[in-house]
Gaussian input, Z-matrix of N, CA and C with variables (Angstrom, degrees):
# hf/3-21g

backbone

0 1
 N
 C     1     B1
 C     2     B2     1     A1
 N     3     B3     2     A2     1     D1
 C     4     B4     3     A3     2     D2
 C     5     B5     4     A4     3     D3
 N     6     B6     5     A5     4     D4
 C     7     B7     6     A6     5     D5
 C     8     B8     7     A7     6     D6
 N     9     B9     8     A8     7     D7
 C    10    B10     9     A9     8     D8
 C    11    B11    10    A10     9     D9
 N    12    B12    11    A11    10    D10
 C    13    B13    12    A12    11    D11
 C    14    B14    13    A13    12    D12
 N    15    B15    14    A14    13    D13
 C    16    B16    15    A15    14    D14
 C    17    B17    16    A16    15    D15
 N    18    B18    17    A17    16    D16
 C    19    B19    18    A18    17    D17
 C    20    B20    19    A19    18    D18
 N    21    B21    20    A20    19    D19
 C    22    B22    21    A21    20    D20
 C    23    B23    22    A22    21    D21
 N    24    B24    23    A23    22    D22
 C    25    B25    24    A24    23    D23
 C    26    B26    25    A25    24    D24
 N    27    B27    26    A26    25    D25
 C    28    B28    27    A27    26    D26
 C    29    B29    28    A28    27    D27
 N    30    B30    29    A29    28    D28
 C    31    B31    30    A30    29    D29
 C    32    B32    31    A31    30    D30
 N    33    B33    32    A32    31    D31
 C    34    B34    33    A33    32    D32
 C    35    B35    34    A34    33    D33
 N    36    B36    35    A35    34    D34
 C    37    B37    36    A36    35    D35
 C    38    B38    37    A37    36    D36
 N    39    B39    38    A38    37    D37
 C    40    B40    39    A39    38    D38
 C    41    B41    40    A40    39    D39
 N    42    B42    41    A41    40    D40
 C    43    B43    42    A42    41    D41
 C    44    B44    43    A43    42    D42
 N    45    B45    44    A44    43    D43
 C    46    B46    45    A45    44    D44
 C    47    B47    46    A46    45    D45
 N    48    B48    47    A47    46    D46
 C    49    B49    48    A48    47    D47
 C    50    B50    49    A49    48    D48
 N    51    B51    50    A50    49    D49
 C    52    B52    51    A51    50    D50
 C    53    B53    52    A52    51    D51
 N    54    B54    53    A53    52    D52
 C    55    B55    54    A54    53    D53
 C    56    B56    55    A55    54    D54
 N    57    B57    56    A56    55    D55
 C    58    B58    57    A57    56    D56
 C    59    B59    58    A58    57    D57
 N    60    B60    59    A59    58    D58
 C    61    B61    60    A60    59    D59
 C    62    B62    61    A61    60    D60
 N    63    B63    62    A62    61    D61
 C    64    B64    63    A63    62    D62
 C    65    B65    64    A64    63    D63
 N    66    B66    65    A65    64    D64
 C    67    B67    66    A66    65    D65
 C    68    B68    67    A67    66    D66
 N    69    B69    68    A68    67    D67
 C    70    B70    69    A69    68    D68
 C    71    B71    70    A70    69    D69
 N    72    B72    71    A71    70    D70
 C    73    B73    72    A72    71    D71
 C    74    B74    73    A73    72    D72
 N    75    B75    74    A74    73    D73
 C    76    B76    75    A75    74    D74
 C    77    B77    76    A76    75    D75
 N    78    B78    77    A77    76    D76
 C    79    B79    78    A78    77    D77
 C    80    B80    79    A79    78    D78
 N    81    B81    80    A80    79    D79
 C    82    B82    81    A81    80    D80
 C    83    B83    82    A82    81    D81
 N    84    B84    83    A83    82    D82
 C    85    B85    84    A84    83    D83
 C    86    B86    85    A85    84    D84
 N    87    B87    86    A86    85    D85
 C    88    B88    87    A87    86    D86
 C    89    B89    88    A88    87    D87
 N    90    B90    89    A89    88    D88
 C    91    B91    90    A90    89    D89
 C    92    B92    91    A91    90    D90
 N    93    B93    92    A92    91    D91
 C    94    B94    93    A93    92    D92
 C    95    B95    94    A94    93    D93
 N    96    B96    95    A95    94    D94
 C    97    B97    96    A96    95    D95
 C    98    B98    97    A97    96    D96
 N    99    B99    98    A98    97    D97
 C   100   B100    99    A99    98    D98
 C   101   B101   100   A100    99    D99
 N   102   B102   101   A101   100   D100
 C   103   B103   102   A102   101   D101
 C   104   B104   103   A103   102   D102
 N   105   B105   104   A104   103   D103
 C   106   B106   105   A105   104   D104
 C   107   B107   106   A106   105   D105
 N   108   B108   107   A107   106   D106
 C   109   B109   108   A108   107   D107
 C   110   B110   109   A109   108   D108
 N   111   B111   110   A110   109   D109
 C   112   B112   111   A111   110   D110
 C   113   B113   112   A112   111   D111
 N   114   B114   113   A113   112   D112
 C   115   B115   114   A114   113   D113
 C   116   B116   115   A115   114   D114
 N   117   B117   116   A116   115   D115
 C   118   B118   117   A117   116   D116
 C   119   B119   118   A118   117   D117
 N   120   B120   119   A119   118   D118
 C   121   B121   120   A120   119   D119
 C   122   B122   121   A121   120   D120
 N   123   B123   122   A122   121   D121
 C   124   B124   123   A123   122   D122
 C   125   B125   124   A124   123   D123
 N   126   B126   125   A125   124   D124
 C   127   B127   126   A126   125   D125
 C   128   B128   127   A127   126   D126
 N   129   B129   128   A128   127   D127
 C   130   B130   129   A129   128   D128
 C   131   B131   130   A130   129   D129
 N   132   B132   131   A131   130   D130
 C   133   B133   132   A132   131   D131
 C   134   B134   133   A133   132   D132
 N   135   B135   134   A134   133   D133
 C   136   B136   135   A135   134   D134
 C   137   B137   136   A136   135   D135
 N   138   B138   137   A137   136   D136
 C   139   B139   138   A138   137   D137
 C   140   B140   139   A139   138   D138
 N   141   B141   140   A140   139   D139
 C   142   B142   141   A141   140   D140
 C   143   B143   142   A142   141   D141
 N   144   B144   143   A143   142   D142
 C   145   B145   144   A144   143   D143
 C   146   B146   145   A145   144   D144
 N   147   B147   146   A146   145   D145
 C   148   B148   147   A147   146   D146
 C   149   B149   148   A148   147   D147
 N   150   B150   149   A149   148   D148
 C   151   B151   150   A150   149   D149
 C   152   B152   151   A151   150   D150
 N   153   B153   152   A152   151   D151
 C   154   B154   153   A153   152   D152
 C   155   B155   154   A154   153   D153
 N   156   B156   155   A155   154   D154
 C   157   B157   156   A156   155   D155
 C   158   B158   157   A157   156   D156
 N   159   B159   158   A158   157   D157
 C   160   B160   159   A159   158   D158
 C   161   B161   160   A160   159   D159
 N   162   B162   161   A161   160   D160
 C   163   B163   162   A162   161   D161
 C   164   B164   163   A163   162   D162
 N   165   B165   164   A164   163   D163
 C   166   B166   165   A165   164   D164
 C   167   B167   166   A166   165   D165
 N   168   B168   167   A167   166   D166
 C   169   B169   168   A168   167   D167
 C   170   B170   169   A169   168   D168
 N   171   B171   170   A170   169   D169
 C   172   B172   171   A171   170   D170
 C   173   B173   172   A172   171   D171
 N   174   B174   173   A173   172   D172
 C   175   B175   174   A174   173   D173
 C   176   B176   175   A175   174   D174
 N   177   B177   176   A176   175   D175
 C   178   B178   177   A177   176   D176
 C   179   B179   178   A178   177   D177
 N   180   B180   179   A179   178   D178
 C   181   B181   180   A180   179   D179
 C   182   B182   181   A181   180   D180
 N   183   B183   182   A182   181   D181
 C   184   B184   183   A183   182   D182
 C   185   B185   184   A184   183   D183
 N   186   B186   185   A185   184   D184
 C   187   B187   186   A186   185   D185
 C   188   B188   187   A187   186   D186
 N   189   B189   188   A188   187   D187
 C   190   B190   189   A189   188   D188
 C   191   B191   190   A190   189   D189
 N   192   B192   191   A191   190   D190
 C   193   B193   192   A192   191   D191
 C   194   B194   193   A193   192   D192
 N   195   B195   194   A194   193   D193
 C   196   B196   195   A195   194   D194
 C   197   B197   196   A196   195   D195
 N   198   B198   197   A197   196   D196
 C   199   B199   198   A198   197   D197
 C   200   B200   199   A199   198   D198
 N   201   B201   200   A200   199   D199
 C   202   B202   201   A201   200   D200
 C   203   B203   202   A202   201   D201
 N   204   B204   203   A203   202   D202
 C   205   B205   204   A204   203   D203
 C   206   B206   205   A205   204   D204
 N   207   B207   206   A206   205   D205
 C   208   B208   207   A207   206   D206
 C   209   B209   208   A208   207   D207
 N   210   B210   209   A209   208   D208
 C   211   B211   210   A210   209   D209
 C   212   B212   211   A211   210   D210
 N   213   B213   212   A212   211   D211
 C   214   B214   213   A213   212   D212
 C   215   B215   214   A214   213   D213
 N   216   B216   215   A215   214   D214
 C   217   B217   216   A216   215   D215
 C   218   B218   217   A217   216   D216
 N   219   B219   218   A218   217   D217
 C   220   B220   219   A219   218   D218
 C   221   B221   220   A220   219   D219
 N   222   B222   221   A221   220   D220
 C   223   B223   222   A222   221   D221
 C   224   B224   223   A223   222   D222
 N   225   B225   224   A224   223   D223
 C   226   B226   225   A225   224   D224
 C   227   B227   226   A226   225   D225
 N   228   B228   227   A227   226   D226
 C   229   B229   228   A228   227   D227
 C   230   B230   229   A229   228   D228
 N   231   B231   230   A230   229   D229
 C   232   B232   231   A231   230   D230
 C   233   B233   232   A232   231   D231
 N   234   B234   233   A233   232   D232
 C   235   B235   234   A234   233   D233
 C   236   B236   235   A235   234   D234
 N   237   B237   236   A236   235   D235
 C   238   B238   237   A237   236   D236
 C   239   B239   238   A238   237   D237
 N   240   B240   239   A239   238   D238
 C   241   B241   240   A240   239   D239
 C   242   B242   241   A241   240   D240
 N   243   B243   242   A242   241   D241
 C   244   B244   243   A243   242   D242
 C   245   B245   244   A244   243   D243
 N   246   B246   245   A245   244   D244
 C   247   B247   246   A246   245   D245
 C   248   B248   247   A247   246   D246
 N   249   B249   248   A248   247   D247
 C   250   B250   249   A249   248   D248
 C   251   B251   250   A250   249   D249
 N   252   B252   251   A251   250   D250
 C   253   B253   252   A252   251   D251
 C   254   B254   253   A253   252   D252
 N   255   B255   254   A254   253   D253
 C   256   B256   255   A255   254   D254
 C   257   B257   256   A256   255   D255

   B1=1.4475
   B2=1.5302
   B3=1.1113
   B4=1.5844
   B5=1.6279
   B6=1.4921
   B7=1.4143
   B8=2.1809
   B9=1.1315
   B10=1.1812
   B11=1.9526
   B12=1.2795
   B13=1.7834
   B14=1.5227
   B15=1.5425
   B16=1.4297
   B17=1.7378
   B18=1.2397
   B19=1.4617
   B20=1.5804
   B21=1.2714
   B22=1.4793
   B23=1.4314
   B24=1.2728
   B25=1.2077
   B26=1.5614
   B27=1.5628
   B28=1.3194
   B29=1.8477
   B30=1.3916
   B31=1.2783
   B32=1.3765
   B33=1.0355
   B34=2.1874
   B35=1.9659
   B36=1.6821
   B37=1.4781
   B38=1.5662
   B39=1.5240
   B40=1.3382
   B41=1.5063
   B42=1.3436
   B43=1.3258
   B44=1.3933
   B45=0.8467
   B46=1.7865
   B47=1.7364
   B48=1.4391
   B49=1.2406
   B50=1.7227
   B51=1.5502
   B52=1.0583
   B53=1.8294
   B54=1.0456
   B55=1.1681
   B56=1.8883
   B57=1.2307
   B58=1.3283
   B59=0.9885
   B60=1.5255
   B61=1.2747
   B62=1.3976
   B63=1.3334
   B64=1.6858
   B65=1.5739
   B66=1.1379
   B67=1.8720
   B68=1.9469
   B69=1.2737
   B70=1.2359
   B71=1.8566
   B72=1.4377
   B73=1.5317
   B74=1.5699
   B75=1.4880
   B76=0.9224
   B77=1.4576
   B78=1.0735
   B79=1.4553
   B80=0.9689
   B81=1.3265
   B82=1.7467
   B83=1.5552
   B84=1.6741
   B85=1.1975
   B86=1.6202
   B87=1.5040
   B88=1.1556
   B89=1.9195
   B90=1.3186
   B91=1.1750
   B92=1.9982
   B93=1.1735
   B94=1.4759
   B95=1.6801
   B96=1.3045
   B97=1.3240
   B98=1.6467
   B99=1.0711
   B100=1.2560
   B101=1.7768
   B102=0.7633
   B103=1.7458
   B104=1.6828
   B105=1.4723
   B106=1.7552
   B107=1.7808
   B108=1.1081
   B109=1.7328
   B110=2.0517
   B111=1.8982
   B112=1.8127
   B113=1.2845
   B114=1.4282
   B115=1.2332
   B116=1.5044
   B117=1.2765
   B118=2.0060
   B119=1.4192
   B120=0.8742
   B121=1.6046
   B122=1.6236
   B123=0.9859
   B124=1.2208
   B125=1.6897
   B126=1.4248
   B127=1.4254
   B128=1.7662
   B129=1.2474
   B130=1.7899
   B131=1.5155
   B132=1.0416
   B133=1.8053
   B134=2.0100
   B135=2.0471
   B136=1.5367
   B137=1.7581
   B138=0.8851
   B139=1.8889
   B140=1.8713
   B141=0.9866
   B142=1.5311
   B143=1.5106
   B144=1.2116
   B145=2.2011
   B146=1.4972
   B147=1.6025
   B148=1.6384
   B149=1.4210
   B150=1.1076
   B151=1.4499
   B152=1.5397
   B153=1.3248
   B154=1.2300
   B155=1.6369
   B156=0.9171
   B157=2.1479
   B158=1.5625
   B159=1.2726
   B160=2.0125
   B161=1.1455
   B162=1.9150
   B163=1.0770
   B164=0.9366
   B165=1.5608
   B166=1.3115
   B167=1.4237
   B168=2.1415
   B169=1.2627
   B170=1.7903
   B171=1.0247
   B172=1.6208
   B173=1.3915
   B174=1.5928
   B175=1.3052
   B176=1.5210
   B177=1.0952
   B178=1.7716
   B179=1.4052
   B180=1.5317
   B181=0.7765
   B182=1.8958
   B183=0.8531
   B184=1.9082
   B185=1.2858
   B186=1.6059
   B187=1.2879
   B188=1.1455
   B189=1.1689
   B190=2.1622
   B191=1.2640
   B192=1.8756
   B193=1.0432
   B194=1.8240
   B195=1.2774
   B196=1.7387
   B197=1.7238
   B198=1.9925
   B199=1.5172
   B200=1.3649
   B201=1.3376
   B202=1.5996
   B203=1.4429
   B204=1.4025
   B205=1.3413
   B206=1.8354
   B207=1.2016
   B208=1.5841
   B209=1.5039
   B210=1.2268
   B211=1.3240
   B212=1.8511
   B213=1.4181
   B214=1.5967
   B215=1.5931
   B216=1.3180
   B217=1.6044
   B218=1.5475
   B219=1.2728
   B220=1.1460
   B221=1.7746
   B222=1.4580
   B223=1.3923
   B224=1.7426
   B225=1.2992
   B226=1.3958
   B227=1.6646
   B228=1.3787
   B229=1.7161
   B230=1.5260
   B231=1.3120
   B232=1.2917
   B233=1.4489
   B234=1.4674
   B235=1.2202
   B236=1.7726
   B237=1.5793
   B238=1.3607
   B239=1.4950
   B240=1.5808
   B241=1.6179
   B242=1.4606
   B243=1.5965
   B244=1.4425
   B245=1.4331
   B246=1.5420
   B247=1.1624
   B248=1.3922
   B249=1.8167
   B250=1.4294
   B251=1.2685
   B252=1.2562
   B253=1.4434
   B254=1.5798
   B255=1.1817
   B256=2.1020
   B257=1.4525
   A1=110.43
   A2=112.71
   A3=123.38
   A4=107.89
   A5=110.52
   A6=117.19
   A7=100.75
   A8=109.63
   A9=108.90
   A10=133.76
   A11=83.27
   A12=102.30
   A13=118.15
   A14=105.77
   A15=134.30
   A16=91.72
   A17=101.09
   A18=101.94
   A19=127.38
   A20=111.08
   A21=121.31
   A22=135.10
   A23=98.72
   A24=105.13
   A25=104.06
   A26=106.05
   A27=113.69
   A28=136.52
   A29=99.57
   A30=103.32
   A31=135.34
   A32=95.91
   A33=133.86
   A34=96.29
   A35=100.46
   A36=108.14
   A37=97.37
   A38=140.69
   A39=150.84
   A40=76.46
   A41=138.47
   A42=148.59
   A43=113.88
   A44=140.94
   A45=158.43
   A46=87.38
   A47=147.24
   A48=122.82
   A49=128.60
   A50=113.72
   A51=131.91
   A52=103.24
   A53=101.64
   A54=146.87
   A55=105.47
   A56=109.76
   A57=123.96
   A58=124.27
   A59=117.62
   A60=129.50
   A61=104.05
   A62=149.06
   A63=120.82
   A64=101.66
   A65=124.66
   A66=130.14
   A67=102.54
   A68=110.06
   A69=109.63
   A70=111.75
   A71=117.39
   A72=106.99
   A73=101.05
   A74=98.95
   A75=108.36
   A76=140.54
   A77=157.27
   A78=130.19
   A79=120.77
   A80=125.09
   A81=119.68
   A82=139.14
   A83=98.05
   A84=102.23
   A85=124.56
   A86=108.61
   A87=135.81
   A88=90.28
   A89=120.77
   A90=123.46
   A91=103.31
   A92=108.33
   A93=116.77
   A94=102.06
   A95=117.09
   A96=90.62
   A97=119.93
   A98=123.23
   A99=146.81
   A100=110.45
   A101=129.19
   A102=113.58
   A103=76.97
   A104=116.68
   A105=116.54
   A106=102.11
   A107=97.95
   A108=119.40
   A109=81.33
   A110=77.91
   A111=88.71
   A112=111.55
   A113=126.80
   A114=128.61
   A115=115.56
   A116=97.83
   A117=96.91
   A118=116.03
   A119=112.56
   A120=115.04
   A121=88.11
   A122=119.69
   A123=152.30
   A124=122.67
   A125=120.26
   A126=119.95
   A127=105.76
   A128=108.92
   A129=109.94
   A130=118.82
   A131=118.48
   A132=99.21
   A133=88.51
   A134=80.53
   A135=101.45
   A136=106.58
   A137=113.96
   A138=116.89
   A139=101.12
   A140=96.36
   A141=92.97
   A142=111.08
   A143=108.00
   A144=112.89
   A145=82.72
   A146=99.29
   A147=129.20
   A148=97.92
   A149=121.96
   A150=136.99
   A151=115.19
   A152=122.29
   A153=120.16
   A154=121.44
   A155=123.06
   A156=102.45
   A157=93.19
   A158=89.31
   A159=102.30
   A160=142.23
   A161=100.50
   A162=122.01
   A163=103.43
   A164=138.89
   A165=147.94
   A166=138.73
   A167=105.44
   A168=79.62
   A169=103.43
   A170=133.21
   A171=150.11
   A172=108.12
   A173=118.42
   A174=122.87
   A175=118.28
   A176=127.83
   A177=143.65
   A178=105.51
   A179=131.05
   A180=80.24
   A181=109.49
   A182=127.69
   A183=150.52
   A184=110.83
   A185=110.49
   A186=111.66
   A187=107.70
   A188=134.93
   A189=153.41
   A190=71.06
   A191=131.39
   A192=134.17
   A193=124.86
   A194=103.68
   A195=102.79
   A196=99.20
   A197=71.42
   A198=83.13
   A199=123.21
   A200=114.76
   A201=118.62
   A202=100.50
   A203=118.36
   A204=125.64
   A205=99.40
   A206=106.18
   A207=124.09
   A208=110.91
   A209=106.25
   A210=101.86
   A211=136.20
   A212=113.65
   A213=100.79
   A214=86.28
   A215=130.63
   A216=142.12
   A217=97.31
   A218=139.32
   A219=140.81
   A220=124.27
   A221=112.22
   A222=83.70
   A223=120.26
   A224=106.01
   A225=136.51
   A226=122.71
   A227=94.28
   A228=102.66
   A229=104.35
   A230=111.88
   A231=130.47
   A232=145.26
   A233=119.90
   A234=134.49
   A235=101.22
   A236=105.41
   A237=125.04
   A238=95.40
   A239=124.77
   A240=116.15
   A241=126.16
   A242=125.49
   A243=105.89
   A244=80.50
   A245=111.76
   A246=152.51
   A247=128.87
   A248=132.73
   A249=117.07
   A250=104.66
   A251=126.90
   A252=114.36
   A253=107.51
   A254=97.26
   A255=106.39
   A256=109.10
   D1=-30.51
   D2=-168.21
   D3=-80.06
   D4=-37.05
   D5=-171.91
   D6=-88.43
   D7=-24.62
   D8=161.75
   D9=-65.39
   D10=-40.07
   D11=159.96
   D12=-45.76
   D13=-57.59
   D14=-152.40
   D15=-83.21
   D16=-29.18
   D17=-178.00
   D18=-92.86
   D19=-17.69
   D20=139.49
   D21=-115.84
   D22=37.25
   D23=-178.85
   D24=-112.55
   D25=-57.84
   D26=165.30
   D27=-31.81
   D28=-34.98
   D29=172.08
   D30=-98.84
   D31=-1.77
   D32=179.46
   D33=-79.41
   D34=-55.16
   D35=-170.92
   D36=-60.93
   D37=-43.98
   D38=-126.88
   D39=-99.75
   D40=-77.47
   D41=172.33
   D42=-23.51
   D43=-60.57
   D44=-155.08
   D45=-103.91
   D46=-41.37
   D47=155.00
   D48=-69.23
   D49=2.10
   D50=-168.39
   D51=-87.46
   D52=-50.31
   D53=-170.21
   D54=-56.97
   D55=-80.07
   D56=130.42
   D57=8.41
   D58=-104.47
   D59=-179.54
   D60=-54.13
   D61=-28.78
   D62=-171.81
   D63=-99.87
   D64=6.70
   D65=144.30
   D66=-60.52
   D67=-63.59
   D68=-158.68
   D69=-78.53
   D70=-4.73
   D71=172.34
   D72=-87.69
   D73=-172.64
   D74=-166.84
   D75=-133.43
   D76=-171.01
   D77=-158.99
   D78=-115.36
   D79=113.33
   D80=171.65
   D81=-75.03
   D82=0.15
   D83=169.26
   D84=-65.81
   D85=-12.74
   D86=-161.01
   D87=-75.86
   D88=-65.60
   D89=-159.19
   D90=-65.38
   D91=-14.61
   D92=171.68
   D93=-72.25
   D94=-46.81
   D95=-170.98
   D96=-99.89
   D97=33.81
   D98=176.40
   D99=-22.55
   D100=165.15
   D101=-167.99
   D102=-132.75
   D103=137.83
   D104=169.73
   D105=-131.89
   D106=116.20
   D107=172.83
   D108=-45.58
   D109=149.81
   D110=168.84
   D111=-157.58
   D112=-166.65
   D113=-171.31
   D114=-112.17
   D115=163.44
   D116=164.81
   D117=-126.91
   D118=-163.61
   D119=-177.24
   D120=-143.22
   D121=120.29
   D122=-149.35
   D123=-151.05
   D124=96.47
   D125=169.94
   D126=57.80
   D127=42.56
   D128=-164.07
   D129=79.24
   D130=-7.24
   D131=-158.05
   D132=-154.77
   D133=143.19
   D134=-167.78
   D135=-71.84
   D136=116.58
   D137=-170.71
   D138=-120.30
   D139=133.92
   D140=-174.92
   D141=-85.83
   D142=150.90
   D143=-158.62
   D144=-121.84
   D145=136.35
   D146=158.85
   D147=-68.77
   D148=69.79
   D149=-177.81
   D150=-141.93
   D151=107.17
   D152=-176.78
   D153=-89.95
   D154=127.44
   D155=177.96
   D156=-121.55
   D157=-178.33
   D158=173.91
   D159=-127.44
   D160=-12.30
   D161=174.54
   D162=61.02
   D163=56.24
   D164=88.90
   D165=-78.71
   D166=126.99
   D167=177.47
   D168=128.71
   D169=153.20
   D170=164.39
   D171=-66.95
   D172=-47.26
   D173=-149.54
   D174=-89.08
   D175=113.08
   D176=-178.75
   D177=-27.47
   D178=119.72
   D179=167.69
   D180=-113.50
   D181=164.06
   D182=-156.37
   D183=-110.41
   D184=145.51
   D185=158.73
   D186=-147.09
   D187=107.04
   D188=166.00
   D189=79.34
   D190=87.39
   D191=146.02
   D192=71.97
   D193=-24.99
   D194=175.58
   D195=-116.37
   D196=159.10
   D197=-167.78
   D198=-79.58
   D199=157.82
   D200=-173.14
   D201=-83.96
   D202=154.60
   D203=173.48
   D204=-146.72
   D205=151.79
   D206=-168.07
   D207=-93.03
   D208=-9.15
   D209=165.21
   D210=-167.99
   D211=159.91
   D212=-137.15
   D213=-113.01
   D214=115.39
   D215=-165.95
   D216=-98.33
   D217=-60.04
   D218=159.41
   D219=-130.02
   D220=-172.99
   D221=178.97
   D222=-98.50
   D223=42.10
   D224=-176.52
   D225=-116.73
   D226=-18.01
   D227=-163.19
   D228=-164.12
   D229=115.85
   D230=139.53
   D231=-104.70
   D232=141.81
   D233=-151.33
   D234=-121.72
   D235=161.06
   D236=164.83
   D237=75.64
   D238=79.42
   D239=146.39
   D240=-19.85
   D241=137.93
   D242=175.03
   D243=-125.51
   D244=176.04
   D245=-163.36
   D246=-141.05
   D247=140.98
   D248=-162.56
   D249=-151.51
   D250=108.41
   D251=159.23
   D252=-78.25
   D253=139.73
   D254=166.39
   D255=-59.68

């Protein structure tokens, strides 16, 4: 009786801790949509914009009309368009 227990019991516990654990991890879709501060080009010179994007997506993304770019080469020129879905 005891080894019958153990024998459906054991694989019920493995299941229901299975179960469990993929409630408690966690999501990596999350680290895909990451929001990255960027720059503008501004009056000649690369100034960084309280502007977040995610790089998802077709759509530009902007801040007070100019475009955001991901990264700042000097303080004359910025590179890498970014992009934002809402």
């Amino acid at each position: 009786m005891k080894t019958k227990m153990i024998k459906m019991g054991l694989p019920g516990m493995a299941f229901l801790i299975a179960i469990a654990l993929a409630f408690v991890t966690d999501s990596k879709a999350s680290e895909k949509e990451a929001l990255i501060t960027g720059y503008i080009f501004q009056n000649g010179h690369c100034v960084q914009a309280p502007k977040d994007c995610n790089q998802i997506g077709a759509l530009t993304c902007s801040y007070l009309g100019f475009q955001v770019y991901q990264n700042k080469i000097s303080d004359t020129s910025c590179s890498v368009p970014m992009t934002h879905r809402p």
